[in-house]
LOMI-263420 format. One record per residue: residue number from 1; chain; x, y, z of N, C-alpha, C, O, CB in turn. Coordinates in Angstrom, 1 decimal, always signed. Glycine has a CB too. Layout:
REM LOMI-263420
NUM; A; X; Y; Z; X; Y; Z; X; Y; Z; X; Y; Z; X; Y; Z
...
//
This chain:
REM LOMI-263420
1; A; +0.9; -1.2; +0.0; +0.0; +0.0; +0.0; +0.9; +1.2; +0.0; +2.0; +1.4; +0.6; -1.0; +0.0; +1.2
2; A; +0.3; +2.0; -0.7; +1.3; +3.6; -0.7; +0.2; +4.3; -0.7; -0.9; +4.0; -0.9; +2.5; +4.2; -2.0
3; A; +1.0; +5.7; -0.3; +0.1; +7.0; +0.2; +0.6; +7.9; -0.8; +1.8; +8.2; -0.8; +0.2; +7.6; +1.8
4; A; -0.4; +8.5; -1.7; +0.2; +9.3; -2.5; -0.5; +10.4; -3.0; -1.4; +9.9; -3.7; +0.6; +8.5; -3.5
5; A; -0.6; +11.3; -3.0; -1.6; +12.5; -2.9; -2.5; +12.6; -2.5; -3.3; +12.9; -3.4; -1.8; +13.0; -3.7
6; A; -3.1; +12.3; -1.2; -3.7; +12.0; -0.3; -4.8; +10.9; -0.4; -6.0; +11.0; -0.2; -4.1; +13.2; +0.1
7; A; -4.3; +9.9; -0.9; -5.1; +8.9; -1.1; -4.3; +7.4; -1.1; -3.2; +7.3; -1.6; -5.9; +9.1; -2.4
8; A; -5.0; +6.3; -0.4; -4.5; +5.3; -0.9; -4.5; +4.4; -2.1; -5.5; +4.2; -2.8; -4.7; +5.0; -0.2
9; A; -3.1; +3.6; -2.4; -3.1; +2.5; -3.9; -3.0; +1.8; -3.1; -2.3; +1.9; -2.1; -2.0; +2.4; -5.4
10; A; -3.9; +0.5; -3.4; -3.9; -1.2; -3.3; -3.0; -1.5; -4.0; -2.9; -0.5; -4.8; -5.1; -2.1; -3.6
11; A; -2.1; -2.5; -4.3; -1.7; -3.3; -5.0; -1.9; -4.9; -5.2; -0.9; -5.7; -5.4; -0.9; -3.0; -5.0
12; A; -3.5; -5.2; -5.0; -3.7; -6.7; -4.6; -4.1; -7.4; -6.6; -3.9; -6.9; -7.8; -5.6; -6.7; -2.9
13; A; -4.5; -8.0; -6.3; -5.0; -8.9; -8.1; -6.3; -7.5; -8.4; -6.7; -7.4; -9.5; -6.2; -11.3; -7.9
14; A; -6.6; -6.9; -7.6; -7.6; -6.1; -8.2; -7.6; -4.4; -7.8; -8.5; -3.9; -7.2; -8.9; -6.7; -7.7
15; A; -6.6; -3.7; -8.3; -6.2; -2.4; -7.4; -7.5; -1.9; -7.1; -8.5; -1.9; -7.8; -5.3; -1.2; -8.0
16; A; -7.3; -1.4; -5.6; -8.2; -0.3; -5.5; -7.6; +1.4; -4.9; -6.9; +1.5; -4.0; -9.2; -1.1; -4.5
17; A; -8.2; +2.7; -5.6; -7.7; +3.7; -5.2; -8.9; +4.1; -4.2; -10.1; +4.1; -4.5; -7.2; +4.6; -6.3
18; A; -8.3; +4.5; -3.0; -9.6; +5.1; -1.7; -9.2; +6.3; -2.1; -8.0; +6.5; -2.2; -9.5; +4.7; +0.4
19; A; -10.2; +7.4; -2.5; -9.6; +8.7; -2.9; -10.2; +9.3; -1.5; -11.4; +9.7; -1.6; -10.1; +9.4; -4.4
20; A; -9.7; +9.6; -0.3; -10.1; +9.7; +0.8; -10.5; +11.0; +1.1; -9.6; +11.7; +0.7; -9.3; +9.3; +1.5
21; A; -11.4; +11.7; +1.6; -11.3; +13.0; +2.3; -12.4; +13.7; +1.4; -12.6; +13.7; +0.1; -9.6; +13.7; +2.4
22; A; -13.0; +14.5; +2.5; -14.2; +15.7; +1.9; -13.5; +17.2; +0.8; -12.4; +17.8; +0.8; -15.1; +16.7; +3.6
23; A; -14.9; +17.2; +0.0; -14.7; +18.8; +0.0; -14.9; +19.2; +0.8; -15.4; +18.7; +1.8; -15.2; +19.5; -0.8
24; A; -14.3; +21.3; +0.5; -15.4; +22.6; +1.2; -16.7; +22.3; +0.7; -16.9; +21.8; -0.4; -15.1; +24.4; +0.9
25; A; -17.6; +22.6; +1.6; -18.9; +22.9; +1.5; -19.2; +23.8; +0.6; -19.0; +25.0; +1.1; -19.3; +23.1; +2.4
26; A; -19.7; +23.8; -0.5; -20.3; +25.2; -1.6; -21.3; +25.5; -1.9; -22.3; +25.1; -1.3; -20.3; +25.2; -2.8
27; A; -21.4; +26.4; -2.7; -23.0; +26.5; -3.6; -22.5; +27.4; -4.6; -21.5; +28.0; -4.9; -24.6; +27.4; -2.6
28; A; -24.0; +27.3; -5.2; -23.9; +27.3; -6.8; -25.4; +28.1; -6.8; -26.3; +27.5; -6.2; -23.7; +25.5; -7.7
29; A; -25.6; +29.3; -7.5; -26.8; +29.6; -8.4; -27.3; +29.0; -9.8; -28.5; +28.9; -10.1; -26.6; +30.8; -8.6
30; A; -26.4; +28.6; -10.5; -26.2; +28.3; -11.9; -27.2; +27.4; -11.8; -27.1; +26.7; -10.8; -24.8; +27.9; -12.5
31; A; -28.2; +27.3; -12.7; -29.2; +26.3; -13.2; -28.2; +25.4; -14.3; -28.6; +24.4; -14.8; -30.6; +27.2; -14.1
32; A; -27.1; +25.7; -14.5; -26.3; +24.8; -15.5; -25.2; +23.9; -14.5; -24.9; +24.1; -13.3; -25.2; +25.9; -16.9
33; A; -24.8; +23.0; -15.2; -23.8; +22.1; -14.5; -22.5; +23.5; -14.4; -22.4; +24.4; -15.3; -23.4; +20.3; -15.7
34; A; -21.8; +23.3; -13.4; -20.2; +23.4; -12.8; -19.6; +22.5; -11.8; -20.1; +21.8; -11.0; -20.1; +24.5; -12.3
35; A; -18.6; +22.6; -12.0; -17.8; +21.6; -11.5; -17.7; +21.7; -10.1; -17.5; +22.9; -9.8; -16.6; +21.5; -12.1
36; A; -17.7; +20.7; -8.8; -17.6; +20.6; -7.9; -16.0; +20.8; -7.1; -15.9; +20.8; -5.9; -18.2; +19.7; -8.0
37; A; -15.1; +20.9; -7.9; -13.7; +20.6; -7.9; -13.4; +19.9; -6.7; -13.2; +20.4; -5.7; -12.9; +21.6; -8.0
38; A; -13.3; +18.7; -7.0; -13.3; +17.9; -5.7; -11.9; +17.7; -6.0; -11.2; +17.8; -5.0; -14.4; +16.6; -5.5
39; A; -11.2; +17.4; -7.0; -9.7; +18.2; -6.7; -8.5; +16.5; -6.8; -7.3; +16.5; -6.9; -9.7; +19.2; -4.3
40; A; -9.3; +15.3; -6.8; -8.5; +14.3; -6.6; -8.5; +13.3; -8.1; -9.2; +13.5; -9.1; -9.1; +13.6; -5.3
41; A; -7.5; +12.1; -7.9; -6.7; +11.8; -8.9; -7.2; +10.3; -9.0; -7.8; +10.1; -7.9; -5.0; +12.0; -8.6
42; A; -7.2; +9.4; -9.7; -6.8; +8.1; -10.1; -6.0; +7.7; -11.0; -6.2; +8.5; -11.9; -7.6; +7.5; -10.3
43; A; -4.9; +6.8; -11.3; -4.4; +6.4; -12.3; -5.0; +4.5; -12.5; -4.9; +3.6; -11.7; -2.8; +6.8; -12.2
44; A; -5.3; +4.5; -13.6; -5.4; +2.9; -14.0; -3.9; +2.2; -14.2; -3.1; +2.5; -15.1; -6.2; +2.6; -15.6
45; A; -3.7; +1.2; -13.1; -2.6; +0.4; -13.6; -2.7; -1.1; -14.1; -1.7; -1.9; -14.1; -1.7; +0.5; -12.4
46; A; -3.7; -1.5; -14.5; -4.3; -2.9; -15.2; -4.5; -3.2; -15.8; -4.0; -4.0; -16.6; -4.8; -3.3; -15.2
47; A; -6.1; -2.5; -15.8; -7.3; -3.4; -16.9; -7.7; -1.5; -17.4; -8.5; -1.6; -18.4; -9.1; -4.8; -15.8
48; A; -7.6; -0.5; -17.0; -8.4; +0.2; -17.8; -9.9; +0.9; -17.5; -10.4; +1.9; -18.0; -8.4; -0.6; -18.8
49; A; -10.5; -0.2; -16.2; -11.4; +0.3; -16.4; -12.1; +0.2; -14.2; -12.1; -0.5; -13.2; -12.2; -0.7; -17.9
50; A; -12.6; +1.5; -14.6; -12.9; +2.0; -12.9; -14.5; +1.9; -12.5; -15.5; +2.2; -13.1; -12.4; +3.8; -12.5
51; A; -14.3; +1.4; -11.4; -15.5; +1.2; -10.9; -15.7; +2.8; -9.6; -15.1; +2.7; -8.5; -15.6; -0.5; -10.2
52; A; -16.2; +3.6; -9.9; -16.3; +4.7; -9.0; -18.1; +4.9; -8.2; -19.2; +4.7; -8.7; -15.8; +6.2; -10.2
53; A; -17.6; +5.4; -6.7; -18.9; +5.5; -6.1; -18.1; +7.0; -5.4; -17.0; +7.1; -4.9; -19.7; +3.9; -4.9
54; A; -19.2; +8.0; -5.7; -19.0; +9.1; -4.7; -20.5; +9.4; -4.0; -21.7; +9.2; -4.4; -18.3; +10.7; -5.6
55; A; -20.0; +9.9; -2.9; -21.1; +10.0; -2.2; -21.1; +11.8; -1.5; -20.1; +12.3; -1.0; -21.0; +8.7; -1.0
56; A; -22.4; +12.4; -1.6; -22.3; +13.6; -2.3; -23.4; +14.5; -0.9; -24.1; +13.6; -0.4; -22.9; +13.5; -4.3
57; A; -23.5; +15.7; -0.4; -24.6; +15.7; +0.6; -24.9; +17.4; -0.6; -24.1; +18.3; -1.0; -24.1; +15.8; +2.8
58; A; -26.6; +17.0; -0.9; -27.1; +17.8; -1.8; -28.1; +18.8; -1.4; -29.1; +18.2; -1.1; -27.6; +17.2; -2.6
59; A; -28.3; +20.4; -1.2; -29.6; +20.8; -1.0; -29.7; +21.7; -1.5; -28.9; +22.1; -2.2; -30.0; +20.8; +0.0
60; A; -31.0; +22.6; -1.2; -31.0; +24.0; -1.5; -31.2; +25.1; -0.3; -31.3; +24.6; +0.8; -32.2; +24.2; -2.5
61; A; -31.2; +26.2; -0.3; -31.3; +27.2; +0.8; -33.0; +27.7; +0.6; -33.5; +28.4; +1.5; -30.1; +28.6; +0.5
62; A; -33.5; +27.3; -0.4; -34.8; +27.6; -0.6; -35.2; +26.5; -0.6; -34.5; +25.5; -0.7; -35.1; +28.3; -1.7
63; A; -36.9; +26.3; -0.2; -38.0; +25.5; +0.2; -38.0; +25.4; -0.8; -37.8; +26.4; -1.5; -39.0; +25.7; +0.9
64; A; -38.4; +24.0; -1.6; -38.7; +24.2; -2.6; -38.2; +23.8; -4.3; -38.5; +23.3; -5.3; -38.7; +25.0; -2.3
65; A; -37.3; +24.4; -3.7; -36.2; +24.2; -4.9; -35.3; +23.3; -4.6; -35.2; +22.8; -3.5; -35.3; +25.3; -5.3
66; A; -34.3; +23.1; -5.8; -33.4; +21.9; -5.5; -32.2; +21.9; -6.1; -31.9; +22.7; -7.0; -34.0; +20.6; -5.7
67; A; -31.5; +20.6; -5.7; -30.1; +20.5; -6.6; -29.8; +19.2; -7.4; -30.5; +18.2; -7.2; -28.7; +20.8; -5.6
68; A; -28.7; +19.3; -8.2; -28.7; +18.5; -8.9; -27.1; +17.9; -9.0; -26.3; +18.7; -8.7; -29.3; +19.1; -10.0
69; A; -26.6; +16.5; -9.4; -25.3; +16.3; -9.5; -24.9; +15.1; -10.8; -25.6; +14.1; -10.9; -24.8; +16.0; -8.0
70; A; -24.1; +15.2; -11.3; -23.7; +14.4; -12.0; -21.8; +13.8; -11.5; -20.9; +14.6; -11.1; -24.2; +15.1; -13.4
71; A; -21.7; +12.7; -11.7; -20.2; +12.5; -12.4; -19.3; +12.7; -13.4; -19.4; +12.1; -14.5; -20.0; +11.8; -12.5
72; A; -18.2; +13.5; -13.2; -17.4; +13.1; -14.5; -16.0; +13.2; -14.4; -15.5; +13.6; -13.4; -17.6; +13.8; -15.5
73; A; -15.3; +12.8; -15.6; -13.9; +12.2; -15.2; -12.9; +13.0; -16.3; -13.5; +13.3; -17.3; -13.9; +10.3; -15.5
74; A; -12.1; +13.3; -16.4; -11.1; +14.0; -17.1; -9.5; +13.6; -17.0; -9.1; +12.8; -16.2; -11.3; +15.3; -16.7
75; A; -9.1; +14.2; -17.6; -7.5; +14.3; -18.2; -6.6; +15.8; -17.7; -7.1; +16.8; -18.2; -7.6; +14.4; -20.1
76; A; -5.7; +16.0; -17.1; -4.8; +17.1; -17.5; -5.3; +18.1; -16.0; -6.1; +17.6; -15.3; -5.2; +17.8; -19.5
77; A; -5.0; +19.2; -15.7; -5.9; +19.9; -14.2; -7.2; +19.5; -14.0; -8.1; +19.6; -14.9; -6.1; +21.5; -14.0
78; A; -7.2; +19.2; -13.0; -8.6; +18.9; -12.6; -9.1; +20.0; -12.2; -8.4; +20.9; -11.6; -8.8; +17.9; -11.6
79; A; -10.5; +20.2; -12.4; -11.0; +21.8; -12.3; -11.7; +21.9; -11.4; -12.3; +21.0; -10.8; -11.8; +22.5; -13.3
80; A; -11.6; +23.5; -11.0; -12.1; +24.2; -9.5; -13.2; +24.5; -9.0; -14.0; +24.3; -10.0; -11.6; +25.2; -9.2
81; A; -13.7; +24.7; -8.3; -15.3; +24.4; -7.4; -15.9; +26.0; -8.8; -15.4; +27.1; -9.1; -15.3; +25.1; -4.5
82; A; -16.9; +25.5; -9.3; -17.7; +26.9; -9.6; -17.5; +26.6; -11.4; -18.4; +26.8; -12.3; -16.7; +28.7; -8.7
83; A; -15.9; +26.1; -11.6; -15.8; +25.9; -13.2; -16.6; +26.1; -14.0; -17.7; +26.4; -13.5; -15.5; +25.0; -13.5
84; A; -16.5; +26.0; -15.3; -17.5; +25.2; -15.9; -17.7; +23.9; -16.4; -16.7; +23.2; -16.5; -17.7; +25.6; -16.6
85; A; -18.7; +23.4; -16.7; -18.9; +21.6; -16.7; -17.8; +21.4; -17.9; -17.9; +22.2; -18.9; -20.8; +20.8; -17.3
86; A; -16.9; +20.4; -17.7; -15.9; +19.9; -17.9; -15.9; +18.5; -18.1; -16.7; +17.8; -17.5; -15.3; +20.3; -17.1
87; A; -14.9; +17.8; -19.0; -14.8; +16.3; -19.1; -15.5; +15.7; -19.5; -16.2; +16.3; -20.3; -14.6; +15.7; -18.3
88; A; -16.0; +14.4; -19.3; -16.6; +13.0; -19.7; -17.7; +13.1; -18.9; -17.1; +13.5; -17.9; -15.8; +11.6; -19.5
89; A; -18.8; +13.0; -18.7; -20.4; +12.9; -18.0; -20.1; +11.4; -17.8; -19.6; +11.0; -18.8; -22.0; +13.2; -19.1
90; A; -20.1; +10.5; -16.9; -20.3; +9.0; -16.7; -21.3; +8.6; -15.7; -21.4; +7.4; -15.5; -19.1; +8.4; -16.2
91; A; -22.2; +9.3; -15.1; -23.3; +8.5; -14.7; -24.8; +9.4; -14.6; -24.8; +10.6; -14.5; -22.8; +7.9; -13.1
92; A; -25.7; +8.7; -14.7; -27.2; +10.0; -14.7; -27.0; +10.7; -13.7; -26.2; +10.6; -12.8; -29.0; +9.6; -14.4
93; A; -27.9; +11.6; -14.1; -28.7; +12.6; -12.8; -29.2; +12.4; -11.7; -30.1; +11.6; -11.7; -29.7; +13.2; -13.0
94; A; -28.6; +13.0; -10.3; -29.0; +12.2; -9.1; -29.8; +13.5; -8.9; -28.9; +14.2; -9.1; -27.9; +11.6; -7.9
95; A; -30.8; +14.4; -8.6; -31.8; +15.4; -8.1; -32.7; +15.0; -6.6; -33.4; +14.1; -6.2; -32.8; +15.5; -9.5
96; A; -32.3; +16.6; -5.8; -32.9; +16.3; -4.7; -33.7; +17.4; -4.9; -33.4; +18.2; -5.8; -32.2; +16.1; -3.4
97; A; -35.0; +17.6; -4.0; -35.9; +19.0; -3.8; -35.9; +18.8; -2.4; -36.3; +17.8; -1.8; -37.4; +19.2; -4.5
98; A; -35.4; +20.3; -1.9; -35.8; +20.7; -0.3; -36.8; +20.9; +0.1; -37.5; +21.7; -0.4; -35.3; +21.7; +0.2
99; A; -37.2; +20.2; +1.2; -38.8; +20.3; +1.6; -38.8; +21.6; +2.6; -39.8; +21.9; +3.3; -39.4; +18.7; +2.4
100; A; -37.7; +22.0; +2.6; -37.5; +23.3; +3.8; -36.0; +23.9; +3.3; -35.4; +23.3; +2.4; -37.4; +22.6; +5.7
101; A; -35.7; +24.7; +3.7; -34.9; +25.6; +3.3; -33.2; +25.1; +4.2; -33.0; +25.0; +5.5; -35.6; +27.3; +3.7
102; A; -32.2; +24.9; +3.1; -31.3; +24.2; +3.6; -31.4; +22.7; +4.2; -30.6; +22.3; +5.0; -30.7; +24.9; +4.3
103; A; -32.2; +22.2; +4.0; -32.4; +20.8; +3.8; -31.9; +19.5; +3.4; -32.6; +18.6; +3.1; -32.9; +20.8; +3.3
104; A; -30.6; +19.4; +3.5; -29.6; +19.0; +2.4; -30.0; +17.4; +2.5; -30.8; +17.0; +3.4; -27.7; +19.5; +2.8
105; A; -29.4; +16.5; +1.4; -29.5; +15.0; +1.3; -28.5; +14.1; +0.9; -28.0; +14.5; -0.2; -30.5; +14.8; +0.7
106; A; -28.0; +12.9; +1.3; -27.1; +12.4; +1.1; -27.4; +11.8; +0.0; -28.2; +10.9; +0.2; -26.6; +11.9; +1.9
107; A; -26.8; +12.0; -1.8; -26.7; +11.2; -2.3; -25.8; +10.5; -3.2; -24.9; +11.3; -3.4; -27.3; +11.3; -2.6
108; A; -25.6; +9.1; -3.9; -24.6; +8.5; -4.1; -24.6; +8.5; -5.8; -25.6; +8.2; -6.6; -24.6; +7.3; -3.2
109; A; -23.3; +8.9; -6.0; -23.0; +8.8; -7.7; -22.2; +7.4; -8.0; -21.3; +7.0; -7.2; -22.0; +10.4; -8.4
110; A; -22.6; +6.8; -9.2; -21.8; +6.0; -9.7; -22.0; +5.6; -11.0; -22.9; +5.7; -11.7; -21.7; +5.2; -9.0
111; A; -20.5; +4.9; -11.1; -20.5; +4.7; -12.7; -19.1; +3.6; -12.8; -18.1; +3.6; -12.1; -20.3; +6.5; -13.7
112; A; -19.4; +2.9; -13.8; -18.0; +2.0; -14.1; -17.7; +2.5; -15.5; -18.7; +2.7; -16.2; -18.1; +0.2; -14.0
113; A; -16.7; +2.7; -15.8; -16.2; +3.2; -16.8; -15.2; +2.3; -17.8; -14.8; +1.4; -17.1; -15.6; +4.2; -16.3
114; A; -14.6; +2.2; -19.0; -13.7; +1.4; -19.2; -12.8; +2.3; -20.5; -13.3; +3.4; -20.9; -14.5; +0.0; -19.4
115; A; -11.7; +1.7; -21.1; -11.0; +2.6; -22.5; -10.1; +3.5; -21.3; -9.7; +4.5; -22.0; -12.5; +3.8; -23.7
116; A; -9.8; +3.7; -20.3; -9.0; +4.3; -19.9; -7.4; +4.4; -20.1; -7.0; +3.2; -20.1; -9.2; +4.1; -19.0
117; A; -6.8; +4.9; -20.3; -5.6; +4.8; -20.7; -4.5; +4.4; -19.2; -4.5; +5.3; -18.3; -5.2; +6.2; -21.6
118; A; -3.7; +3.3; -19.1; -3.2; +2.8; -18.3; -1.8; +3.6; -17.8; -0.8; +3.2; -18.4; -3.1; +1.6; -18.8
119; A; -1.7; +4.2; -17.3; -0.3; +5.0; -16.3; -1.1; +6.2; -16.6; -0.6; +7.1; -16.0; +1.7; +5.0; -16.9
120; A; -2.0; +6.6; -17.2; -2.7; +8.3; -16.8; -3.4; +8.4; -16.2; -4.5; +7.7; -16.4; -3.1; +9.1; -17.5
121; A; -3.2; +9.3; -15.3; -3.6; +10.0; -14.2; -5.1; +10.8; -14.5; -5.0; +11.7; -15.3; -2.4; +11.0; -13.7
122; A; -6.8; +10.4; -13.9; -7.2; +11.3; -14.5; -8.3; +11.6; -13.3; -8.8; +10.8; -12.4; -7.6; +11.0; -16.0
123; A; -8.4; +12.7; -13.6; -9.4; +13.5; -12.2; -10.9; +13.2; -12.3; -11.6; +13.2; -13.3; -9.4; +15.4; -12.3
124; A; -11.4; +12.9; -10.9; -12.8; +12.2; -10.7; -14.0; +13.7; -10.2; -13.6; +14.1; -9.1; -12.7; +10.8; -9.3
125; A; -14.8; +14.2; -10.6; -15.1; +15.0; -9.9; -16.9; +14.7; -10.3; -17.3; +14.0; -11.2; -14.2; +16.3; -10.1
126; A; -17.6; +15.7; -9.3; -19.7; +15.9; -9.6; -18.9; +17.4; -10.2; -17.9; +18.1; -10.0; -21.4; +16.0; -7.4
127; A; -20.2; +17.3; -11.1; -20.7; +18.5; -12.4; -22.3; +19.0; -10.8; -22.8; +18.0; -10.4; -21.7; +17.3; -14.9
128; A; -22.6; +19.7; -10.4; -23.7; +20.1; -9.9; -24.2; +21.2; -10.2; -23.4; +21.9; -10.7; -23.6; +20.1; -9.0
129; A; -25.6; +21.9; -10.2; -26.6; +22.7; -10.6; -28.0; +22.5; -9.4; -28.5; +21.5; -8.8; -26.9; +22.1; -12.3
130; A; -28.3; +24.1; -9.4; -29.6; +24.2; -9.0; -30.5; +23.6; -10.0; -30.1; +23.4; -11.2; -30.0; +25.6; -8.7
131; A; -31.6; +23.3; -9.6; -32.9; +23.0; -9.9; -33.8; +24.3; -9.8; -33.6; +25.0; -8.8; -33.3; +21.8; -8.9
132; A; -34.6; +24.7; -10.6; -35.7; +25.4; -10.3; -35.2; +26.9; -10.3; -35.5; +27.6; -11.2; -36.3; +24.9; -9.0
133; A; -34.1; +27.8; -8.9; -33.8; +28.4; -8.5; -32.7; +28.5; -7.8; -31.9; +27.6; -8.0; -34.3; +28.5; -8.3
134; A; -32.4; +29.2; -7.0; -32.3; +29.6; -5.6; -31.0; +29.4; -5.3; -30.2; +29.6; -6.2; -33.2; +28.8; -4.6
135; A; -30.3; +28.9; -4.1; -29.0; +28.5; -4.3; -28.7; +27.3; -3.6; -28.8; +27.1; -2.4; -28.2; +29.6; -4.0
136; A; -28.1; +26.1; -4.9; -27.7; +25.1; -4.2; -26.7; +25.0; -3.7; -25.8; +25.8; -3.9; -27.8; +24.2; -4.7
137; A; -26.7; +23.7; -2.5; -25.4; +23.5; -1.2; -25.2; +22.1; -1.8; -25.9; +21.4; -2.4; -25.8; +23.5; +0.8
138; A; -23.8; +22.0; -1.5; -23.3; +20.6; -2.4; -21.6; +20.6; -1.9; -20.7; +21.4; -2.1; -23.5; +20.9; -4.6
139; A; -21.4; +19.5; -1.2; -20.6; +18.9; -0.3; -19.9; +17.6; -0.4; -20.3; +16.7; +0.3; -21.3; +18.9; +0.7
140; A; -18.6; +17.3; -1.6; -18.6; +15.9; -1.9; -17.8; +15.1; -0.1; -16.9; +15.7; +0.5; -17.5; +15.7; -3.5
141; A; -18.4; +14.0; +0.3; -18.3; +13.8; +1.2; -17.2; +12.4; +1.3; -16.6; +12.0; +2.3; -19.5; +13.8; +1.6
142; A; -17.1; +11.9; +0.0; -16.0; +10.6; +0.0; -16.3; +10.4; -1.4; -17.3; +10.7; -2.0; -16.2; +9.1; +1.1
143; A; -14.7; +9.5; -1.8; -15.5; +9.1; -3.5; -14.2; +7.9; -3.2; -13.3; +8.3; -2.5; -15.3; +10.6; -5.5
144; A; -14.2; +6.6; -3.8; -14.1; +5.6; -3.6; -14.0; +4.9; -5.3; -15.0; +4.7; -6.0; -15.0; +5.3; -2.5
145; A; -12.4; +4.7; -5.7; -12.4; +3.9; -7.1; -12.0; +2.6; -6.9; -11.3; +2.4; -5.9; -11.6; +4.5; -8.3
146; A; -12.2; +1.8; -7.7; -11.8; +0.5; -7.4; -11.9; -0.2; -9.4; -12.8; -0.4; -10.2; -13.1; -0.3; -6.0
147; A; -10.1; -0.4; -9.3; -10.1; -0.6; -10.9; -10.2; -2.1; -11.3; -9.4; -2.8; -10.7; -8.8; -0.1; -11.7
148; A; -11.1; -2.6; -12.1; -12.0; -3.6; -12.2; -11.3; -4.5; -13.2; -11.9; -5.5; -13.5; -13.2; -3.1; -12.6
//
């Protein structure tokens, strides 16, 4: 096992990367996707192809309204909280609505992916967006790859 930009590599018959540790807490007005910049790395050293789960806490400041998150994966800097939507889209739309104001909800993104290019390094991050209005809160809370 090694520790290497704040995350752990397995090196068992099936690597797994723990990409460990939260974002800051944000928000977003934008009814369009931007990037969460959750800021962290995987490289494929195998087979090419990742099995990713992030787990995400979603809400809005308004009753009512809501937020929205997607996954996606990229090449080269990984981009900063607010960006714009960036990279590869790899899993649907997860959407919450606040039944009260700051209301937030835990939800989980995932996606397995494959065609990755083996020794490159590529950044995992949520695309998120209000719903409706208002301003969403969006908090990545752990994201967890495991190359398949």
């Amino acid at each position: 096992m090694a520790l290497s930009n704040n995350f752990y590599t397995f090196r068992p018959e099936v690597p797994i990367n723990d990409l460990m540790g939260q974002s800051s807490a944000s928000t977003t007005t934008s009814t369009s996707f931007v990037q969460a910049g959750y800021g962290k790395t995987a490289t494929p050293i195998r087979t090419g192809r990742f099995l990713i789960i992030m787990t995400i806490l979603l809400g809005n400041q308004t009753a009512g309204d809501g937020a929205k998150a997607q996954l996606s994966i990229g090449t080269g800097s990984a981009p900063s909280s607010g960006a714009s939507a960036t990279g590869t889209v790899i899993s649907p739309v997860a959407e919450v609505i606040s039944g009260a104001a700051n209301a937030n909800k835990t939800v989980t993104l995932f996606a397995a992916i494959s065609g990755l290019t083996l020794g490159v390094a590529y950044w995992i991050d949520a695309q998120v967006a209000a719903i409706t209005g208002g301003t969403a809160n969006y908090q990545i809370l752990g994201c967890t790859v495991v190359e398949i």
